[in-house]
Steps between C-alpha positions, in 0.01 A plus 500: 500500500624841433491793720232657300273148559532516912414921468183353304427312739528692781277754397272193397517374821481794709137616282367158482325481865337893471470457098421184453380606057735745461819360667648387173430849256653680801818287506505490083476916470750491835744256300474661170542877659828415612630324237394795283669772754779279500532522161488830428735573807782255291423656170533860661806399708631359111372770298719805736799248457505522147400860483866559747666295227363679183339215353208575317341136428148566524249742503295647785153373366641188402635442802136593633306270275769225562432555902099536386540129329684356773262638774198339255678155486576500896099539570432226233807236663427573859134443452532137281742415792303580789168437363519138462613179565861651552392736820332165621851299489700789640279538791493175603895511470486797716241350767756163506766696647582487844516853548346707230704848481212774548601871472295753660189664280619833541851441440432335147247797387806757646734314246247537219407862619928593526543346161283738368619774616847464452433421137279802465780688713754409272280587167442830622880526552590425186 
């Protein structure tokens, strides 16, 4: 399991007792939202790299609709993974452990929320 499985399923399992429907959509747009912000942190973090080094490879709005396409294919592979039979085998992995590593709620939505912000921190800087 990656680390990106066991956040899944942390927020999974932490919403699955108040939220019993929903439990699942909030871990998939949880999942997906920090994949995305991790994304665009890397390709920001990249892209002022090779501005320093006067490399002009690719264009601002390609770089944009490249970001835009991998956002779109993220949603689509997070939610054929989690949707199914797959989340169904990875959780009862997860619940064969001896000691299943949980993270606390609010320090997995911080990580999402300081993601964010750095990346949009860093944007504006540029």
């Amino acid at each position: 399991m990656t680390i990106f499985d066991t956040l899944f399923f942390n927020v999974f399992q932490h919403y699955k007792p108040t939220q019993k429907k929903k439990a699942n959509t909030i871990a998939l747009y949880y999942i997906t939202g920090l994949q995305c912000s991790l994304l665009l942190l890397s390709g920001i973090v990249v892209s002022s790299f090779l501005n320093e080094m006067n490399s002009g490879t690719m264009s601002s709005g390609n770089a944009w609709a490249l970001f835009i396409m991998a956002c779109i294919f993220l949603v689509f592979k997070n939610w054929i993974q989690y949707s199914g039979k797959k989340r169904k085998v990875l959780n009862a992995k997860l619940n064969n452990k001896k000691k299943p590593e949980l993270y606390n709620i609010w320090l997995l939505w911080a990580l999402l929320v300081s993601a964010l912000v750095l990346s949009i921190t860093m944007l504006i800087a540029l």
